[in-house]
TIRO-2110 file (N, C-alpha, C; in Angstrom, 1 decimal):
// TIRO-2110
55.1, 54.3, 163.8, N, 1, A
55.3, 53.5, 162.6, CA, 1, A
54.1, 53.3, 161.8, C, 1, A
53.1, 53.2, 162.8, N, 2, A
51.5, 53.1, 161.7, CA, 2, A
51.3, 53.8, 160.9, C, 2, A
51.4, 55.5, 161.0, N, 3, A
51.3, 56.2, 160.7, CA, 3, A
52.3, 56.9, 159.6, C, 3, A
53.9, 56.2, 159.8, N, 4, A
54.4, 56.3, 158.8, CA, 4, A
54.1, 55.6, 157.5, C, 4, A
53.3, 54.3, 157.9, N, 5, A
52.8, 53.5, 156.8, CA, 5, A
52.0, 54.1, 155.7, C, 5, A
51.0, 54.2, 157.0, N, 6, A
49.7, 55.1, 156.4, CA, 6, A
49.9, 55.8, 155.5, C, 6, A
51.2, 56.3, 155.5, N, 7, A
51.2, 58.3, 154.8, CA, 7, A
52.2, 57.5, 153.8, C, 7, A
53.1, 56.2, 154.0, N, 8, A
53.2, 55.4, 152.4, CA, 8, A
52.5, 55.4, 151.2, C, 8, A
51.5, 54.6, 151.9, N, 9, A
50.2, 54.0, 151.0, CA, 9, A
49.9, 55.3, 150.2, C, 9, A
49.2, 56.4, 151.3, N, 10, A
48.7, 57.1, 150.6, CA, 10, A
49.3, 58.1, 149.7, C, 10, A
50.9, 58.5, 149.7, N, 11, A
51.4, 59.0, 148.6, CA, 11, A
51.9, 57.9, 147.5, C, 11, A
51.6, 56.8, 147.8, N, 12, A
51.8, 55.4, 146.1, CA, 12, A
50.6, 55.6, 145.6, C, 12, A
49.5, 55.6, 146.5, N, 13, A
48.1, 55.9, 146.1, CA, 13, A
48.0, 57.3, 145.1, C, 13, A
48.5, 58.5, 145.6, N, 14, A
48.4, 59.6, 144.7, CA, 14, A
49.4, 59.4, 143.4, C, 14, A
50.4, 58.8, 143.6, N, 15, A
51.2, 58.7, 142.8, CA, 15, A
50.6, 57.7, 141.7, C, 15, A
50.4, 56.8, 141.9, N, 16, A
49.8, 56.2, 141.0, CA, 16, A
48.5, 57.1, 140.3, C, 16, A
47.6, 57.5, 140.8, N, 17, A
46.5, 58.1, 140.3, CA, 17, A
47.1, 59.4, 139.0, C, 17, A
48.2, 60.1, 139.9, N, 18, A
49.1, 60.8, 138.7, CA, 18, A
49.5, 60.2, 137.9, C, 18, A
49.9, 59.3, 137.4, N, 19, A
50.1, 58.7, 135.9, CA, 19, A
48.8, 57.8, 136.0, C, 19, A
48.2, 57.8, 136.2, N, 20, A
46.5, 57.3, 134.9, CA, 20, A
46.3, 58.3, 134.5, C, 20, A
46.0, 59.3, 135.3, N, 21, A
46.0, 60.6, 134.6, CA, 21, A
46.5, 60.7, 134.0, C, 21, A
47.6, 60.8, 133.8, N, 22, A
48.8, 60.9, 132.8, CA, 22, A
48.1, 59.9, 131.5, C, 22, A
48.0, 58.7, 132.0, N, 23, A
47.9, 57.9, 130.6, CA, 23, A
46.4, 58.4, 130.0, C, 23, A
45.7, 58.6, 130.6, N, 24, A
44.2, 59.3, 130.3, CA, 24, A
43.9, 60.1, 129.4, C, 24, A
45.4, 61.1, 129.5, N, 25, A
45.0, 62.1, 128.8, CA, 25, A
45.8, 62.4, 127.4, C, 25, A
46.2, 61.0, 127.2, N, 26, A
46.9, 60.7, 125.9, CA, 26, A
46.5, 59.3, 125.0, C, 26, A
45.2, 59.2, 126.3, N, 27, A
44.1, 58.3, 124.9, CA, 27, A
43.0, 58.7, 124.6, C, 27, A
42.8, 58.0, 123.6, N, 28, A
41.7, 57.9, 123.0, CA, 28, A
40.8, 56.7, 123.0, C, 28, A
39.2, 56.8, 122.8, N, 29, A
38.6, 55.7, 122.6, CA, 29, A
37.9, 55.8, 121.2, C, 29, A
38.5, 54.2, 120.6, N, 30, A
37.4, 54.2, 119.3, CA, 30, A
36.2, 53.5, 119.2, C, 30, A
35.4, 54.1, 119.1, N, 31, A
33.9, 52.9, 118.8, CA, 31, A
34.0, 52.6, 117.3, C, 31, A
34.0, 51.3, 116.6, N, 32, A
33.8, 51.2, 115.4, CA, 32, A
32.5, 50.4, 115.1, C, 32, A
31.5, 51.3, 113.6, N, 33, A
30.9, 50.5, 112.9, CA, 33, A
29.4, 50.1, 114.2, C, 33, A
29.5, 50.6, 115.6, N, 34, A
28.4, 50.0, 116.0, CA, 34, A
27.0, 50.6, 115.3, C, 34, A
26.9, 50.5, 114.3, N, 35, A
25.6, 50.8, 113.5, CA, 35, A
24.3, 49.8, 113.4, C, 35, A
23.1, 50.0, 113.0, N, 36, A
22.0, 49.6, 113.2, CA, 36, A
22.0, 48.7, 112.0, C, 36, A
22.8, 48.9, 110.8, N, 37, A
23.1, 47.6, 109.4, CA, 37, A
24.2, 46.5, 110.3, C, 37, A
24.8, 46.5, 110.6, N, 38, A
25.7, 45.6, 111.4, CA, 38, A
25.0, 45.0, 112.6, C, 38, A
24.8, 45.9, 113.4, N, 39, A
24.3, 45.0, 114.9, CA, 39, A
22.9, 44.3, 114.8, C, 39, A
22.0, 44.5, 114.2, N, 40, A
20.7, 44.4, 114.5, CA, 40, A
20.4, 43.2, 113.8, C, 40, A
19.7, 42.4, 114.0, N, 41, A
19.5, 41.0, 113.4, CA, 41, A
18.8, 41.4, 112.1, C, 41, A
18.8, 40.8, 111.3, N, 42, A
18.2, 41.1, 109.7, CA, 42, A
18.8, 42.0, 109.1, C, 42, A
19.8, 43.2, 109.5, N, 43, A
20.6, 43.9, 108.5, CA, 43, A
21.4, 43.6, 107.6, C, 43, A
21.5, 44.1, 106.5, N, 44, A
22.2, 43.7, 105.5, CA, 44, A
23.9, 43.0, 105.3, C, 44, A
24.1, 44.1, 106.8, N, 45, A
25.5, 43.6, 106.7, CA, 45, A
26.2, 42.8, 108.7, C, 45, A
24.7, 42.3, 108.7, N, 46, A
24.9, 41.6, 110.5, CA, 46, A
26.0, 40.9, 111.0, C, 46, A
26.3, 41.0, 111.8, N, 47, A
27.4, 40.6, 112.6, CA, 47, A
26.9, 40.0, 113.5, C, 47, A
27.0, 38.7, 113.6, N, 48, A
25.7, 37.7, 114.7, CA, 48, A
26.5, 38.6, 116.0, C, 48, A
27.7, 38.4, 116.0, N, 49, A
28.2, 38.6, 117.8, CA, 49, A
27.8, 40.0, 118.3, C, 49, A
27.6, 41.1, 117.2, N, 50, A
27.6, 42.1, 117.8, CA, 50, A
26.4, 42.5, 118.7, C, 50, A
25.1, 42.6, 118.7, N, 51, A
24.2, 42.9, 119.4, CA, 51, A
24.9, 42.9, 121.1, C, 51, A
25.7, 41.6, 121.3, N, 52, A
26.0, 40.8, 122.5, CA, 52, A
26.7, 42.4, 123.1, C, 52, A
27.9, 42.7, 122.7, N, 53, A
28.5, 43.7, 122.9, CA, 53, A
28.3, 44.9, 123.4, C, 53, A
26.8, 45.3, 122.6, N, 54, A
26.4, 46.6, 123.0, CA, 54, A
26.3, 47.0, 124.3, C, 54, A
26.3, 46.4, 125.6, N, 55, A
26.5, 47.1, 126.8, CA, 55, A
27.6, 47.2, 126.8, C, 55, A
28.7, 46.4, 127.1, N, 56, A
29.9, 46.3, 127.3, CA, 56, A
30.5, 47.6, 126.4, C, 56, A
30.2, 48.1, 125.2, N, 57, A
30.9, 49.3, 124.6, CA, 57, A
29.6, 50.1, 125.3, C, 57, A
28.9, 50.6, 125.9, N, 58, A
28.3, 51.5, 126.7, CA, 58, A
29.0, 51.7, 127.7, C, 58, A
29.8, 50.9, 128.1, N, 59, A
30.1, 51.3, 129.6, CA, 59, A
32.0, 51.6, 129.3, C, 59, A
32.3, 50.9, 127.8, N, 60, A
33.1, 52.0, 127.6, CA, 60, A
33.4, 53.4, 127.4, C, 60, A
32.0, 53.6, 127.1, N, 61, A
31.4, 55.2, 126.0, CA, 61, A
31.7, 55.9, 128.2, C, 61, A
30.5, 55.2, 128.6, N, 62, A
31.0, 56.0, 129.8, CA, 62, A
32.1, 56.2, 130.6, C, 62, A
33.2, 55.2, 130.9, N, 63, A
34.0, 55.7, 131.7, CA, 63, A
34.9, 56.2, 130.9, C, 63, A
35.0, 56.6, 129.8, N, 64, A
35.7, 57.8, 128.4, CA, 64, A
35.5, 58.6, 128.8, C, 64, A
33.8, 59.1, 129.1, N, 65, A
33.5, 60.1, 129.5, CA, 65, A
33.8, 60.8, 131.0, C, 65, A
33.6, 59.4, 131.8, N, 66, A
33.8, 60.1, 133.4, CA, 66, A
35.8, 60.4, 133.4, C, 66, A
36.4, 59.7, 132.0, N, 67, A
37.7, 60.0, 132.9, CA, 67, A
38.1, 61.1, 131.8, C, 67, A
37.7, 61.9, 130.8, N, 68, A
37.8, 63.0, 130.0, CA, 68, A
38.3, 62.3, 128.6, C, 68, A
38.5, 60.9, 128.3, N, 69, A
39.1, 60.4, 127.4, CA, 69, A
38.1, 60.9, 125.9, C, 69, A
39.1, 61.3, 124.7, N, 70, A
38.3, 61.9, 123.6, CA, 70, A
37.2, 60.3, 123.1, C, 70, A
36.3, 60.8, 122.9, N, 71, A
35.8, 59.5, 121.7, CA, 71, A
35.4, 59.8, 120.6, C, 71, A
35.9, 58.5, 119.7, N, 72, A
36.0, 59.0, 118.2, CA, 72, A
34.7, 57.8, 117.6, C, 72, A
33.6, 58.5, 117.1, N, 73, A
33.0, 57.3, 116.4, CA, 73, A
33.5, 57.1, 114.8, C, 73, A
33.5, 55.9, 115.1, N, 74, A
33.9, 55.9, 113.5, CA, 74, A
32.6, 54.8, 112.8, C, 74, A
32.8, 55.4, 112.3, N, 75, A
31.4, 54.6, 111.1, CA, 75, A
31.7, 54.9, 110.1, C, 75, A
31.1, 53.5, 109.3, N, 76, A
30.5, 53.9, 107.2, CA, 76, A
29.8, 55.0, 107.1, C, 76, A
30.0, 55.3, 106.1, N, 77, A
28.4, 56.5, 105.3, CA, 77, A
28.8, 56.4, 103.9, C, 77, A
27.7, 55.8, 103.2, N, 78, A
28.4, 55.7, 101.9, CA, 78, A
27.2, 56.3, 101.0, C, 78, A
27.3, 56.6, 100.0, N, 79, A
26.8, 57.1, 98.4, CA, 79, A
25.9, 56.3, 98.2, C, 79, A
24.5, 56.5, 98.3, N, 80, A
23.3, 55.7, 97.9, CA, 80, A
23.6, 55.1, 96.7, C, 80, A
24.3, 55.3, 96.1, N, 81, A
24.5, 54.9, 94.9, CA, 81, A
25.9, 53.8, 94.5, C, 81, A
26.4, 53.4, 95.7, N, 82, A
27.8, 52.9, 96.1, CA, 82, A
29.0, 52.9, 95.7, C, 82, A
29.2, 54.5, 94.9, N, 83, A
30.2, 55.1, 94.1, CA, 83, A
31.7, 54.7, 95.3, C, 83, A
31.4, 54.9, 96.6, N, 84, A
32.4, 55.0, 97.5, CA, 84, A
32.6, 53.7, 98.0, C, 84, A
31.6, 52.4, 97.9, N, 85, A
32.2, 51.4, 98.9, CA, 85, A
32.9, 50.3, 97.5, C, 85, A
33.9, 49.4, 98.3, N, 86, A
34.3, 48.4, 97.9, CA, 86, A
34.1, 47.9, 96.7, C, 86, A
35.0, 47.3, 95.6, N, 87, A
34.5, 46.8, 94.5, CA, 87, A
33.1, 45.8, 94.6, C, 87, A
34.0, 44.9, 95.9, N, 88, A
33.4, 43.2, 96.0, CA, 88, A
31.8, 43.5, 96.6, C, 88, A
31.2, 44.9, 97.1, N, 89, A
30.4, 45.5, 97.7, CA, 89, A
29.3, 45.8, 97.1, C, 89, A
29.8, 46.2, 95.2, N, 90, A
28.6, 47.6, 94.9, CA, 90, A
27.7, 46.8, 94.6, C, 90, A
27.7, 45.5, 94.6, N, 91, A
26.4, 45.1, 94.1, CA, 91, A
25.2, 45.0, 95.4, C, 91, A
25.3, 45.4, 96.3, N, 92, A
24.6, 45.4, 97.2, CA, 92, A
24.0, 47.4, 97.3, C, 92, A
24.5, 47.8, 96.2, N, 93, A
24.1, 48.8, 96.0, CA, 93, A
23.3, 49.0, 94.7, C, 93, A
23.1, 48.5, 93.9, N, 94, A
22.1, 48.4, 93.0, CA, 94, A
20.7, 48.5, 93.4, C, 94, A
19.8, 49.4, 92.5, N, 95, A
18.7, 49.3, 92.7, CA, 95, A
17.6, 48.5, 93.6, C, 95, A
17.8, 47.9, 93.8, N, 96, A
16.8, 46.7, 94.3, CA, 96, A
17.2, 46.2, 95.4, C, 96, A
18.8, 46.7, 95.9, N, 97, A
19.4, 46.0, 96.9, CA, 97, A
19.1, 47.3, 98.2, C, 97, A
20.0, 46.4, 99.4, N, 98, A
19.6, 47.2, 100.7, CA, 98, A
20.2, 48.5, 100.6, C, 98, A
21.7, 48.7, 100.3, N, 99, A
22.6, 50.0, 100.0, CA, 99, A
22.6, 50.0, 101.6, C, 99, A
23.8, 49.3, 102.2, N, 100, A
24.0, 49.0, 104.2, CA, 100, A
24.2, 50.7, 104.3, C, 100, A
24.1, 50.8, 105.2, N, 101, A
25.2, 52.2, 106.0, CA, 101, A
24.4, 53.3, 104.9, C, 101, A
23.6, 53.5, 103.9, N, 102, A
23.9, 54.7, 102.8, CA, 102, A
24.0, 55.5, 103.6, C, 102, A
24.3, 56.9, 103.2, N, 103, A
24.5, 58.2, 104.4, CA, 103, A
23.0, 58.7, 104.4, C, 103, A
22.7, 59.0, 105.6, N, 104, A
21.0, 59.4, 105.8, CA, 104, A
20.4, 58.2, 106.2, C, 104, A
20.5, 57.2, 106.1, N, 105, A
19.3, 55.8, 106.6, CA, 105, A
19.5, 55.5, 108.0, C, 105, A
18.4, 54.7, 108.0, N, 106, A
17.9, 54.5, 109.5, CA, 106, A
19.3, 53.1, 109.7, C, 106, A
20.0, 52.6, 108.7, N, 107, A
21.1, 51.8, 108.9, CA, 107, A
22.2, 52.0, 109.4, C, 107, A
21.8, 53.1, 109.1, N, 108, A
23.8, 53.8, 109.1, CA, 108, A
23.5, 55.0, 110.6, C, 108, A
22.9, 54.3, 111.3, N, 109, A
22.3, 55.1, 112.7, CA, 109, A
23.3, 54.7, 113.6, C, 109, A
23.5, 54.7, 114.5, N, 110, A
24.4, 54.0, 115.6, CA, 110, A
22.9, 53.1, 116.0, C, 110, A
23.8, 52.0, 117.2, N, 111, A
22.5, 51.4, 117.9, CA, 111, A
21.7, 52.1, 118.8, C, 111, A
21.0, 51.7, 119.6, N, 112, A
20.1, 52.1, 121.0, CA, 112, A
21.1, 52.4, 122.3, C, 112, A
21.4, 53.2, 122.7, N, 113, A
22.4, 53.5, 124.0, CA, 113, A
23.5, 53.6, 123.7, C, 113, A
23.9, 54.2, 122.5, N, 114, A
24.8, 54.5, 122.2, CA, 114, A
24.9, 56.3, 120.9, C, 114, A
25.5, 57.1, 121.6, N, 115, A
24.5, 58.8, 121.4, CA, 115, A
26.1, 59.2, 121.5, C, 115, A
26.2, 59.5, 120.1, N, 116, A
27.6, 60.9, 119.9, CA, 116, A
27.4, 62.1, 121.2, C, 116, A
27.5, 62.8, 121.6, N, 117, A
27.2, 63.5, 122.5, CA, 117, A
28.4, 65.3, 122.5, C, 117, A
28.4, 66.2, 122.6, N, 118, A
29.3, 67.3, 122.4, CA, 118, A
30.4, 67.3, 122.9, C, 118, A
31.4, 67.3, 122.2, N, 119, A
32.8, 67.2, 122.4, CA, 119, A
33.5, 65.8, 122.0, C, 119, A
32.6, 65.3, 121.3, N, 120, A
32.8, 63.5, 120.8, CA, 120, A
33.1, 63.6, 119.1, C, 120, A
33.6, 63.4, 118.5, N, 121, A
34.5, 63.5, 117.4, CA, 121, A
33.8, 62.2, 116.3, C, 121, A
33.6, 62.6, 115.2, N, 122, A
32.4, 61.5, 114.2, CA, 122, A
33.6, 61.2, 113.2, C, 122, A
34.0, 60.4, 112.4, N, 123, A
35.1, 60.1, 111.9, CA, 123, A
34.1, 59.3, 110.6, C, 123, A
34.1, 59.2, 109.3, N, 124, A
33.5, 58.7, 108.3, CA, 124, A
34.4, 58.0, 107.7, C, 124, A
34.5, 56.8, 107.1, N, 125, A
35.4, 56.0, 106.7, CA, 125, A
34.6, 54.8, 105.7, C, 125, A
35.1, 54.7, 104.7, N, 126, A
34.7, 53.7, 103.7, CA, 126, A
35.4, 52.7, 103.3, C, 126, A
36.2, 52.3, 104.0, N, 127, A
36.9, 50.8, 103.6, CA, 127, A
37.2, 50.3, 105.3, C, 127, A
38.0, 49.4, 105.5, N, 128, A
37.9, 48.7, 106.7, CA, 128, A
39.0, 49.4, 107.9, C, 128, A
40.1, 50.0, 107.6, N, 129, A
40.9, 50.6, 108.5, CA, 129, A
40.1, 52.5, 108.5, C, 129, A
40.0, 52.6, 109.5, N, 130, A
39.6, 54.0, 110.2, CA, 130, A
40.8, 54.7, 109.6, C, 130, A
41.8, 54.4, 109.4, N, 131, A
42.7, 54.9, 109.0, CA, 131, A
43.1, 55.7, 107.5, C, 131, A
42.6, 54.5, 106.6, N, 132, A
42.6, 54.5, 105.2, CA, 132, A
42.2, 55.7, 104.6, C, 132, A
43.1, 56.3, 104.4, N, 133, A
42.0, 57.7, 103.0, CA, 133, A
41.5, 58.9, 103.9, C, 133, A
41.3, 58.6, 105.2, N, 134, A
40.8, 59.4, 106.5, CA, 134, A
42.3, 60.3, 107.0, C, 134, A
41.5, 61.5, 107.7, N, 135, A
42.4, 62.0, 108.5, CA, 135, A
42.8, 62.5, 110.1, C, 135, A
42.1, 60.8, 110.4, N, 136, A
42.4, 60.7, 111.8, CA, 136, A
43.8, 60.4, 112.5, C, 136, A
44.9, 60.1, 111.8, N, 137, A
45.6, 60.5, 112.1, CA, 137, A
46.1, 61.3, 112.3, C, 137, A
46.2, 62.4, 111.4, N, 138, A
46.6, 63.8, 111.7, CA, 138, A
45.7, 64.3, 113.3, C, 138, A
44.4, 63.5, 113.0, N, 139, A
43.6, 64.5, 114.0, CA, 139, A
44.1, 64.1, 115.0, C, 139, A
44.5, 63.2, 115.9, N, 140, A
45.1, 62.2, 117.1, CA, 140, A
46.5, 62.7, 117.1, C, 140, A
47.6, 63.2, 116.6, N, 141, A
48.3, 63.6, 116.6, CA, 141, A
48.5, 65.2, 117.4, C, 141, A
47.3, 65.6, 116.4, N, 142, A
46.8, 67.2, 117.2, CA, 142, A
46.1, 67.3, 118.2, C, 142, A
45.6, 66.1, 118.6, N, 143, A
45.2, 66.0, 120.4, CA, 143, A
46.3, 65.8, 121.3, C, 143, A
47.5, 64.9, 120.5, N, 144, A
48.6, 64.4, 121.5, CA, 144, A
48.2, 63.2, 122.0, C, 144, A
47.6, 62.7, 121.6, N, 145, A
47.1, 61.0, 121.3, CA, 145, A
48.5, 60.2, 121.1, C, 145, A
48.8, 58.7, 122.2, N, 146, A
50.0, 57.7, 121.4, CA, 146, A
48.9, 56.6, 122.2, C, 146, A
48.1, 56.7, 122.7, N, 147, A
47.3, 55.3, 122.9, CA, 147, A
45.6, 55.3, 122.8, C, 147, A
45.6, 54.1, 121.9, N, 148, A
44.0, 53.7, 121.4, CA, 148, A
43.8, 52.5, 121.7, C, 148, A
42.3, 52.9, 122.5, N, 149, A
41.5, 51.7, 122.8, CA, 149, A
40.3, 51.7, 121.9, C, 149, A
40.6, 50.3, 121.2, N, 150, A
39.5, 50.3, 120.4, CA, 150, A
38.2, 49.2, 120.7, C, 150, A
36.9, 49.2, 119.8, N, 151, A
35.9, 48.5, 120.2, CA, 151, A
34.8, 48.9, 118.9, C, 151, A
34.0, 47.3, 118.8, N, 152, A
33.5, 47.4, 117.5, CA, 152, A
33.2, 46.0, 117.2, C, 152, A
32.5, 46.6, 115.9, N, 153, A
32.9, 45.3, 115.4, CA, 153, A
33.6, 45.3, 113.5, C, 153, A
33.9, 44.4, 113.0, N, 154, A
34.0, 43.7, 113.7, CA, 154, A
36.0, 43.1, 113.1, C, 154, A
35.6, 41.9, 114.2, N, 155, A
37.0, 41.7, 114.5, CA, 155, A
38.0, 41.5, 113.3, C, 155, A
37.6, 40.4, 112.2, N, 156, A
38.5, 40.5, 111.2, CA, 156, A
39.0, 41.3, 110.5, C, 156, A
37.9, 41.9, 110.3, N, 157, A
38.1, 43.3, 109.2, CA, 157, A
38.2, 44.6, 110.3, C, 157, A
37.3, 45.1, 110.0, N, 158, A
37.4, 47.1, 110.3, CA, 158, A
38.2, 47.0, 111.6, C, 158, A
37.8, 46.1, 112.9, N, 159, A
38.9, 46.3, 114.1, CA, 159, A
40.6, 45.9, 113.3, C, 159, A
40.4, 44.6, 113.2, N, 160, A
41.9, 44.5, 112.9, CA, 160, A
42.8, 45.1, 112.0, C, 160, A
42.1, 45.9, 110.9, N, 161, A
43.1, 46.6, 110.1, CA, 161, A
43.1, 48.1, 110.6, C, 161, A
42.4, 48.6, 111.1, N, 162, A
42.5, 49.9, 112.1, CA, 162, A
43.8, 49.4, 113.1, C, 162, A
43.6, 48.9, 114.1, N, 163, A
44.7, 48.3, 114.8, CA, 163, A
46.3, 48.0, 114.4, C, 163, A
46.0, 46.9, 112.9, N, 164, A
47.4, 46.8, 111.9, CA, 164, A
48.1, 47.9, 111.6, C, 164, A
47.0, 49.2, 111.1, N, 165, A
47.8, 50.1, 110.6, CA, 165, A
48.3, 51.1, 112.1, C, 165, A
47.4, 51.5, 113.1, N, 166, A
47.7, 51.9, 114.5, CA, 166, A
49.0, 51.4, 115.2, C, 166, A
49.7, 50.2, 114.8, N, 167, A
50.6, 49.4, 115.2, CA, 167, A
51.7, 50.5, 114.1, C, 167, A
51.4, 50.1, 113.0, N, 168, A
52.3, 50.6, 112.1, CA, 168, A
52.6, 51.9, 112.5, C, 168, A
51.6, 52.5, 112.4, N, 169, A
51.7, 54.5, 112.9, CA, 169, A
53.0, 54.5, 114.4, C, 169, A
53.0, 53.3, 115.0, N, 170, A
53.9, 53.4, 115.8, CA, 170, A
53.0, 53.9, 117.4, C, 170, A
51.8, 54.1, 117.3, N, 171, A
51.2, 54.7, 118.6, CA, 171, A
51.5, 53.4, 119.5, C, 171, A
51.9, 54.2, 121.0, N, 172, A
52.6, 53.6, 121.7, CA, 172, A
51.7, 51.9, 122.6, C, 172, A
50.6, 52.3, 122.9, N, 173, A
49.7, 51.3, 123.3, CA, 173, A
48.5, 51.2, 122.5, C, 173, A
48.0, 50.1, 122.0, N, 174, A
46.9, 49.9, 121.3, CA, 174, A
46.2, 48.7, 122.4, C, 174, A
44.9, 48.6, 122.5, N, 175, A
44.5, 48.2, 123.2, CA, 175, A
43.1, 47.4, 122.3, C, 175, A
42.8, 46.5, 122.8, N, 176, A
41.3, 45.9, 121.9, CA, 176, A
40.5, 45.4, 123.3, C, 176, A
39.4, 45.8, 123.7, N, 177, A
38.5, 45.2, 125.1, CA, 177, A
38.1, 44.0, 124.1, C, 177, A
38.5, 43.0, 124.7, N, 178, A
38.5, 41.6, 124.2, CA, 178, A
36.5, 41.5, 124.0, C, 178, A
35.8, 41.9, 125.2, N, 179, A
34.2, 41.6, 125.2, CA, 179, A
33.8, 42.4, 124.9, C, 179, A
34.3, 43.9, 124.1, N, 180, A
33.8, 45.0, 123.5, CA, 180, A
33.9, 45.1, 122.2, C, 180, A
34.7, 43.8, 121.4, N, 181, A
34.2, 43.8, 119.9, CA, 181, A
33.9, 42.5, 119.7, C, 181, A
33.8, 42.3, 118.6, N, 182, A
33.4, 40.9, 118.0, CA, 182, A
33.0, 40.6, 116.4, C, 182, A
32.7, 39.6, 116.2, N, 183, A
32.7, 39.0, 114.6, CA, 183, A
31.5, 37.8, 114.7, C, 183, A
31.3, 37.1, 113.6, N, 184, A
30.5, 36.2, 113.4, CA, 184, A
30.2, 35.3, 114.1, C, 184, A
31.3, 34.7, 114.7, N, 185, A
31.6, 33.7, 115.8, CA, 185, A
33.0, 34.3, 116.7, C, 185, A
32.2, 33.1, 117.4, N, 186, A
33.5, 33.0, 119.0, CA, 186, A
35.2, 32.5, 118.2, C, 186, A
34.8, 32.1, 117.7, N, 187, A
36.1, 31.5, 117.0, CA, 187, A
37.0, 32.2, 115.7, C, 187, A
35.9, 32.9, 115.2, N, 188, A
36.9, 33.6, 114.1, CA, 188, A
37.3, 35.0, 115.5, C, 188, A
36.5, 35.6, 116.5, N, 189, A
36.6, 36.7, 116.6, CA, 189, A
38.0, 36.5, 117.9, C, 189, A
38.1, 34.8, 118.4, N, 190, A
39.3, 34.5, 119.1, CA, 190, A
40.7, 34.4, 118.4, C, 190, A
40.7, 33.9, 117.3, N, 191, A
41.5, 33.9, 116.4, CA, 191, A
42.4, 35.3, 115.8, C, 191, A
41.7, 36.0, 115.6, N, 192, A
42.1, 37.5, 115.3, CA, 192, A
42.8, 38.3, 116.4, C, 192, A
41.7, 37.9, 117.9, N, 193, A
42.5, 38.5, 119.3, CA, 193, A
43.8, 37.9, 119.5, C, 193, A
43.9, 36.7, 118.7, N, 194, A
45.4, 35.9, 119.2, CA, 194, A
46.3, 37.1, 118.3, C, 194, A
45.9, 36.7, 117.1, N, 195, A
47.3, 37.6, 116.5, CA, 195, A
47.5, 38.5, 116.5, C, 195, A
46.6, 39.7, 116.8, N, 196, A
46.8, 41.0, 117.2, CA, 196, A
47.9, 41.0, 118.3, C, 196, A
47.6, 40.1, 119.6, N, 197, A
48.4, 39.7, 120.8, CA, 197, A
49.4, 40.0, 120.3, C, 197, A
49.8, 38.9, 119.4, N, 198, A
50.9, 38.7, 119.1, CA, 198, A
51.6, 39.5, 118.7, C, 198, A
51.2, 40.2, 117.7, N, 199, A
52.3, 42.1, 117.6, CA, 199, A
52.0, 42.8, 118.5, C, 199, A
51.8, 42.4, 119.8, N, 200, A
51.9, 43.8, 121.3, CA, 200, A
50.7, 44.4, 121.3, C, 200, A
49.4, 44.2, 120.8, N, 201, A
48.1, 44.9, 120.7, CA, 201, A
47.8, 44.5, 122.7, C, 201, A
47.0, 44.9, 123.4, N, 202, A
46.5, 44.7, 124.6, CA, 202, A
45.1, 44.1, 124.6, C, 202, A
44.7, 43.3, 125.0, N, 203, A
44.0, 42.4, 125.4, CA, 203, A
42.8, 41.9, 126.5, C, 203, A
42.4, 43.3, 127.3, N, 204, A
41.7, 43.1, 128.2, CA, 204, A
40.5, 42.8, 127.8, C, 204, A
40.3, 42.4, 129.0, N, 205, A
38.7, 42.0, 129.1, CA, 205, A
37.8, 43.4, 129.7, C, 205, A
37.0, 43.8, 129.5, N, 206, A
36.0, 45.1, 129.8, CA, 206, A
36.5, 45.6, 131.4, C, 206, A
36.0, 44.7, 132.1, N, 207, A
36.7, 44.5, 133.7, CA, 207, A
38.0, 44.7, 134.0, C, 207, A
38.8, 43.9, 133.6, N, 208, A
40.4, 44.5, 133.6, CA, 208, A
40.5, 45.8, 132.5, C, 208, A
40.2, 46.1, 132.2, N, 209, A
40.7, 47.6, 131.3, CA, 209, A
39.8, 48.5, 132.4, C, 209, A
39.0, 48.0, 132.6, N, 210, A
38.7, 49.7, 133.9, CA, 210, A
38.7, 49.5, 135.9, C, 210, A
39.4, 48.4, 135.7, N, 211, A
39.8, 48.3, 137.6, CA, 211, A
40.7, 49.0, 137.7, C, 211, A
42.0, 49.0, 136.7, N, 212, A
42.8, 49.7, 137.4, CA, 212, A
42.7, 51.0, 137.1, C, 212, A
41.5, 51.8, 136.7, N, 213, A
41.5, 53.5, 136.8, CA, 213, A
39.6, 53.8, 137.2, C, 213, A
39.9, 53.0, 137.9, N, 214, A
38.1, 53.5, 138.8, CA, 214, A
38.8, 53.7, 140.2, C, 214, A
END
């Protein structure tokens, strides 16, 4: 009877491992926005919470990588000249101003331990949804992509309208590591996790999103 047990466990055990697989290989990971104008203290367009983050999205960059999951960076790059960003924006592109993210600056860098790497997918986008004007949809479609886990920052904007429209596209699981993005405060960046909740987005915390596939 021990033995019949035994050889239970261990085919639920395989069986389960076959569908993470399975789910594995029909996601995707988004990094948003972790740039060196957002995360770093004194940049133009800082996100107090974000610096906090940056391990926590490292160790999503890795187990993407140890479980074959695609990663898509997505970041700004915008026109020195700020022909491409936001109305409410260009004036931070004028002469005299910082011009966050321009394409080529030491702004618009990713942070420190955080490195695009071959086979990792760079995604450019100039308004707040990854989605907008972009053709990552098409491209996630032609991978066979129906679930995204996203991370970034930050919460109000570029996460949550990426996710709004991700909902809309109908992809089957959307996911947000609750300690892998963030916003100005604890409080605007809790507020935004509640509603997302609320239309069926996922919710983990960094820890629960990778116990059950280590």
């Amino acid at each position: 009877m021990e033995n019949t047990a035994i050889q239970f466990i261990s085919l639920q055990k395989v069986k389960k491992m076959a569908e993470n697989e399975l789910i594995w290989k029909n996601t995707t990971l988004l990094v948003i926005d972790m740039q060196k104008d957002f995360i770093l203290p004194g940049g133009p367009m800082h996100v107090k919470g974000g610096e906090a983050i940056v391990p926590n999205v490292i160790k999503a960059v890795e187990l993407a990588r140890l479980r074959k999951i695609p990663i898509i960076w997505v970041v700004r790059e915008h026109d020195p000249l700020g022909r491409d960003v936001e109305l409410f924006r260009r004036h931070l592109y004028l002469p005299d101003k910082p011009k966050p993210t321009s394409k080529g600056s030491v702004g618009a860098q990713l942070v420190d331990g955080l490195v695009i790497k071959d086979g990792d997918y760079k995604l450019v986008k100039t308004r707040f949804s990854a989605f907008f004007n972009t053709h990552l949809h098409l491209y996630l479609q032609g991978l066979g992509i129906t679930n995204l886990v996203v991370t970034g920052v930050q919460t109000p904007n570029c996460i949550r309208q990426t996710v709004y429209d991700a909902v809309a596209l109908d992809y089957h699981t959307v996911t947000v590591i609750v300690d892998a993005t963030a916003a100005a405060t604890p409080e605007i960046h809790f507020a935004n996790i509640a509603d997302m909740r609320n239309i069926g987005v996922a919710t983990p915390r960094l820890e629960e999103w990778c116990a059950p596939h280590e």
